[in-house]
N, C-alpha and C positions, 0 to 999 in steps of 0.2 A: 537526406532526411533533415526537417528543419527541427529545430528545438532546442530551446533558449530557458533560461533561468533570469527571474526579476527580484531581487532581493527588496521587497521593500517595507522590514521591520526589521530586527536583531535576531528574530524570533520565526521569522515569516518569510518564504520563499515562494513566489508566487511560477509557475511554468507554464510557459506555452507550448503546444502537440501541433500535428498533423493530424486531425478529426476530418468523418461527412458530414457535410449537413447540404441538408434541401434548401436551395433558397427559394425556391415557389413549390405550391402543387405541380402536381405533372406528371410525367416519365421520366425517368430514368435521367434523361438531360439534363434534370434541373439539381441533379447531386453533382458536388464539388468538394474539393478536399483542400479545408483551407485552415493557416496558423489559428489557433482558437487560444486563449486563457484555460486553463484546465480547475483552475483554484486551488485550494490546498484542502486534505481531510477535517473533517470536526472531529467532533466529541462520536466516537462509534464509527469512523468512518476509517477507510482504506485508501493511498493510491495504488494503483495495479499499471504496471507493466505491460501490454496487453501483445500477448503473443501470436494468438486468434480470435475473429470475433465472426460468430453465425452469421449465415442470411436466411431472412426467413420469411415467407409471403408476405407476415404483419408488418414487416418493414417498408415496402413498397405501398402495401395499402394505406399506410396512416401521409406519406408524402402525396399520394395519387389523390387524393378525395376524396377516397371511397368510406372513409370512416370521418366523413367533416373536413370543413377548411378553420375551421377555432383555433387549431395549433397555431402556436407563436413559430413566425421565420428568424430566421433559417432557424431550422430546425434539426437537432443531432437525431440520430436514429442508432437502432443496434440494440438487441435486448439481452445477448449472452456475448461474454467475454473467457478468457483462460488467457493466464499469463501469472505473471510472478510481483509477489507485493513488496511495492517501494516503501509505503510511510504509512504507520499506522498511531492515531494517536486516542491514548487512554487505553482503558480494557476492552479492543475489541473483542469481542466473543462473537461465532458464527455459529451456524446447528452441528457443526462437527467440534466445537470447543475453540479456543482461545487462537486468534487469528495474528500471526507474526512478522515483522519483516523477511523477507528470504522466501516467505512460504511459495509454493504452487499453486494457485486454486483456481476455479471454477467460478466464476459470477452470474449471478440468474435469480432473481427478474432484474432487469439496469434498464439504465436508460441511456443512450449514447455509446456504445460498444466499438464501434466502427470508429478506433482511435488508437493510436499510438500510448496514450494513457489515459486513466478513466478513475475518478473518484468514485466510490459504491460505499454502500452500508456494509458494515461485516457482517451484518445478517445474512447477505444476499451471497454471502461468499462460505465455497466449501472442497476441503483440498480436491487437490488431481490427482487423482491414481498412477503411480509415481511411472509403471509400466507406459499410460497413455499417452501417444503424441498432443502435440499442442493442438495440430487440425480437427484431429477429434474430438478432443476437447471441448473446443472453442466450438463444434455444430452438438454438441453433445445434449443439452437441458431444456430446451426449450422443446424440439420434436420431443426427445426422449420425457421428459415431465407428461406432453398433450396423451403419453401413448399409454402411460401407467391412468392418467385419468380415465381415458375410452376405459380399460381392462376392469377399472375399477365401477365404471358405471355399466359394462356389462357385466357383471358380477363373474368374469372368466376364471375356469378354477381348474385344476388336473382334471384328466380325461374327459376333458370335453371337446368339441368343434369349433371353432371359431373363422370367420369368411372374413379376412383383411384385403379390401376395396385400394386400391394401386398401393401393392407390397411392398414395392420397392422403391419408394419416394421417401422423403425424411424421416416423417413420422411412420409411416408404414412398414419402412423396415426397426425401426424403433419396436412395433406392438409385435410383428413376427417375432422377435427373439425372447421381448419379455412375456408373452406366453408361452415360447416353448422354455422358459427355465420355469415358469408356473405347471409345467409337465401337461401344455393342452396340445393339442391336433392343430395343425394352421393351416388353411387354405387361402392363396394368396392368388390374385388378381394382379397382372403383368404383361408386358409385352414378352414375346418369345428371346428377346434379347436379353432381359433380365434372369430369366428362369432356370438356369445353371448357380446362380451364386445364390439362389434364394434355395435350393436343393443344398447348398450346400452350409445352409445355414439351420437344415433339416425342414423347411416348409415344402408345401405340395403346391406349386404351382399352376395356372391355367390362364389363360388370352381371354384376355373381355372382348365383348364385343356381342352380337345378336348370336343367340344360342347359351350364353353365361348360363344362366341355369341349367341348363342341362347338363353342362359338363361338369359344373359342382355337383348334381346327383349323383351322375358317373362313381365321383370318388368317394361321396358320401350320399347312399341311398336314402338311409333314413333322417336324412338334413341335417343341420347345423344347428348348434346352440345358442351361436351369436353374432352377431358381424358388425367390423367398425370400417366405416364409409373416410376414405382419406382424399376424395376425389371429387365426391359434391354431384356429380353426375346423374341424371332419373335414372340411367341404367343401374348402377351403384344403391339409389334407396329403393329400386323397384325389384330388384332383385334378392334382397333384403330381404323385404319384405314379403316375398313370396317363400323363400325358405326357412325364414326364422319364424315361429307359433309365437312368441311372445315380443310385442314391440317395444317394452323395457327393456330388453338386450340387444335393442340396434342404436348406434349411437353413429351420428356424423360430427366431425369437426369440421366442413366446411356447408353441407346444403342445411342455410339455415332456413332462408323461407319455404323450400317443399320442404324438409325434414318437419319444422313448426306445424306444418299441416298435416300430413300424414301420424303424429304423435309419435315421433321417437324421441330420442334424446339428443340434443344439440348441446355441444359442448364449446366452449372458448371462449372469442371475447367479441362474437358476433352479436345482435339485437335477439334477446330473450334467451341468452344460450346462458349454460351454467361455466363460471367461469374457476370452479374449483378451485378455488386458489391454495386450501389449506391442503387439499390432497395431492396439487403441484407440489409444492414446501418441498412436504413430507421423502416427495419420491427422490428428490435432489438425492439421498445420501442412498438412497436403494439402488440407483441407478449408476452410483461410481462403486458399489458395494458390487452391481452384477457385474462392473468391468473388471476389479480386481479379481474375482472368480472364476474370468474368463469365459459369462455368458453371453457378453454387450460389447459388437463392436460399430461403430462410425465409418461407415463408405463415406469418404471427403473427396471434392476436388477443388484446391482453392488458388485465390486469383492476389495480386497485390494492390495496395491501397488504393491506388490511383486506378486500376482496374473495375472501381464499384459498378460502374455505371454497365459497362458490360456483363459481369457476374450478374447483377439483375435484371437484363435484358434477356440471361439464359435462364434465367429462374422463374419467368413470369412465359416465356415459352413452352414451358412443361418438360414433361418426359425426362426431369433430371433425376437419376439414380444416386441417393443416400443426399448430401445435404453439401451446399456450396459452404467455404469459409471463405474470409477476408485476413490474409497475414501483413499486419500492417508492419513491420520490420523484420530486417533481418538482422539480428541479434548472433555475432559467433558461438555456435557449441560450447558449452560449459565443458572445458577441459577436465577428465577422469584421469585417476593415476594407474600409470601402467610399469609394469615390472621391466628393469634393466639389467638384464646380468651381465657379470666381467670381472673377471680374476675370483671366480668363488664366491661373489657378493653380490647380495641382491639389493637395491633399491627403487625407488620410485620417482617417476616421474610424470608431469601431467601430457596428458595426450593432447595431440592437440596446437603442441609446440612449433612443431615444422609445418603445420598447415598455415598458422600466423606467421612464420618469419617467410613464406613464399610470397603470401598475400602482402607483404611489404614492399617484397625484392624490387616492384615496379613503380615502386613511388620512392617509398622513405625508408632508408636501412636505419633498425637498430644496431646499437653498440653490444655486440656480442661476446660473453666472457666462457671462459671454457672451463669445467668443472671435472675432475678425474675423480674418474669412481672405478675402484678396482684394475687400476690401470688403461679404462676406457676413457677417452675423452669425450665428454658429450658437452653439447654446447648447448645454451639457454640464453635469452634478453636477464639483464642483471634486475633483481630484487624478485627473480619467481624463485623460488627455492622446493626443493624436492623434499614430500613428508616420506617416511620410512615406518615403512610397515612392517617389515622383517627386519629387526637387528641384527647386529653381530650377537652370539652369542657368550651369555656373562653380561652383555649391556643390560644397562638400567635405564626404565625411560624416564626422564625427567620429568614431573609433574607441569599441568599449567601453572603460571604466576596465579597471583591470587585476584580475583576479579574479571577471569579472563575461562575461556570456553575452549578447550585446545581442537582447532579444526571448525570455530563454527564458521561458518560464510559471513561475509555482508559484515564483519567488525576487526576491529583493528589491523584490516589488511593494511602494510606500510606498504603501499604499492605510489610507485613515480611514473603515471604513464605518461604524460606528456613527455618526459622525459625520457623516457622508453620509445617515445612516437608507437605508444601503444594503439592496434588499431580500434578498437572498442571507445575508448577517448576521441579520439580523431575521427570518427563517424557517426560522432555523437557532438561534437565541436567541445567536451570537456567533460572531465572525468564524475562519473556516479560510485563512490565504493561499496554502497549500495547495492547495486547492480551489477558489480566489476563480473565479467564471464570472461578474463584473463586469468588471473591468481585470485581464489577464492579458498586461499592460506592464510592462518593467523603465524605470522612470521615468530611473533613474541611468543611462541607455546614450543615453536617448532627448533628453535635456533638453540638444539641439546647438544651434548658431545659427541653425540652420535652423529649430527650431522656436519659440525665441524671435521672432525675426524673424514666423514665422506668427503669432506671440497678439498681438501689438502690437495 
């Protein structure tokens, strides 16, 4: 991975990423992944970390020329990101509140996503639902937002019908779910291959194809309430609109010129369609709100950075089930602290420890020091230290110093990884403490009697 640091003010760190960008119109061919300047945040602004970043049709179409050739080249692309924030400067504030370094979040709408790191407004930014992977994440706001819009301009409400047009494509399994937590009926449109995990997400499934109506009377004699078209196809509005009485409740996100004529409702960011924007906003925090509740989840399958050009060669293919992502790093697992016992004594250590010191073994050994804890030797790279969660009893735990946050991430880690040949520094060509997914310990909070006592 390439990425460099340019210091050039006292004040001012300037870095360079591994970003896409288009250098012509075209296909797929003409994206390339090349060292870019990334800039530093303003007044309101975030850098993010980027852990995953969507693919999404609007991606291809603005490089293709299907929406103009005006765009300036090369051109970054990528309009949803999720990853973790590096630098935030002044009060940023987001629609969930006050946006932090450390944090987890979500970004949505952006520009440029498809990057190793991404400057965004912290408007644009709203946490991750601590449960959700980053793949999910990262394909999570852009279908998910288009799908709360459709719902919302068909006015879908509990015990009604609703006919979701290819069910199980991004946005489509997106509006499945958020109607059935709005308590409606879903019928969904699908290949036979799909229609096991669409049951099991409680939708009623069926195969498109000549006969489509018929088989939606089958399950619903007396028709349907409303149907959102995710597919664009005359079968798709023509179906529609044979079953649905009112054509204010058929809404396409993709057939904009037959939908335009026929009088339904044409949604996104197509010629003459509604592009919602404030009812998108809105949905950002409903939508990590139905994840945490356990009604919204993200079928991912994602590809790595340098892979763009094929991920969107399967994406403009069709037939892709839930939503591609793009993981532009791998970043080691944030080590959790897990329980030690020995001699009657419990304490903690982060996980995680001997996956790093394997992953060394075939380059560069650290200088390993051995720590007894209840008569157990356990061994650790020197300056990670173990917080303790269970004391002895009768112990007192010593307060933080004053100024200081005992256990927050991302500050006053006194971490030496180079000197470690820590590998997070070393895959990175120099250390982020920021970012550090090593020891994410505040040594100064931690270094009590209690733990002295433990290293003897």
């Amino acid at each position: 991975m390439t990425m460099t640091a340019r210091v050039t003010s006292p004040n001012r760190v300037d870095r360079t990423a591994r970003v896409v960008v288009a250098t012509a119109f075209g296909g797929p061919e003409v994206l390339a992944v090349v060292d870019e300047d990334i800039g530093v945040p303003g007044a309101g602004e975030v850098r993010i970390a980027v852990r995953a970043a969507g693919i999404n049709a609007l991606d291809w179409k603005r490089y293709s020329g299907a929406m103009g050739t005006s765009a300036r080249l090369p051109m970054r692309i990528g309009f949803e990101a999720a990853g973790v924030v590096l630098d935030v400067v002044g009060a940023a504030v987001g629609p969930a509140g006050r946006v932090r370094v450390g944090d987890e979040v979500i970004a949505f709408h952006i520009d440029g996503g498809y990057a190793e790191e991404v400057v965004v407004p912290a408007s644009a930014v709203v946490p991750k639902p601590a449960a959700m992977g980053w793949e999910a994440a990262g394909g999570l706001m852009l279908a998910g937002t288009a799908a709360v819009h459709a719902l919302t301009a068909t006015a879908v409400s509990a015990e009604e019908t609703l006919l979701v047009h290819a069910a199980a494509g991004g946005v489509g399994l997106m509006a499945v779910q958020v109607a059935l937590a709005r308590g409606a009926r879903v019928i969904g449109t699908a290949s036979e291959g799909n229609h096991p995990y669409l049951r099991k997400l409680g939708a009623e499934p069926t195969t498109y194809g000549e006969g489509l109506a018929d088989r939606v009377r089958e399950l619903v004699p007396r028709g349907v309430d409303a149907a959102i078209d995710c597919v664009g196809t005359d079968e798709a509005v023509d179906v529609s609109l044979e079953l649905v009485a009112n054509r204010d409740r058929i809404a396409s996100i993709v057939a904009f010129q037959r939908g335009g004529a026929v009088g339904i409702k044409i949604l996104g960011g197509g010629p003459g369609a509604d592009p919602g924007t404030d009812v998108r906003n809105r949905a950002r925090l409903q939508l990590t709100a139905l994840v945490e509740q356990g009604k919204l989840e993200v079928r991912t399958r994602s590809f790595e950075l340098a892979e763009v050009a094929e991920a969107h060669r399967e994406g403009q293919a069709g037939h892709v089930s839930g939503k591609l992502v793009l993981t532009p790093t791998a970043y080691p697992a944030r080590p959790r602290l897990s329980k030690i016992s020995g001699g009657g004594k419990r304490s903690t250590s982060p996980r995680g420890v001997g996956q790093i010191r394997s992953s060394l073994r075939s380059s560069t050994r650290p200088r390993w020091v051995a720590h007894r804890i209840g008569g157990r030797e356990q061994r650790q790279p020197p300056g990670l230290t173990r917080r303790t969660s269970r004391r002895r009893a009768g112990s007192r735990r010593v307060p933080a110093r004053p100024g200081t946050r005992s256990g927050r991430r991302f500050e006053n880690a006194r971490c030496r990884p180079l000197e470690l040949n820590c590998p997070f520094a070393l895959s990175r060509g120099g250390c982020d403490p920021r970012l550090c997914r090593v020891t994410l310990v505040d040594m100064a909070d931690e270094q009590d009697a209690t733990d002295r006592e433990a290293t003897r």
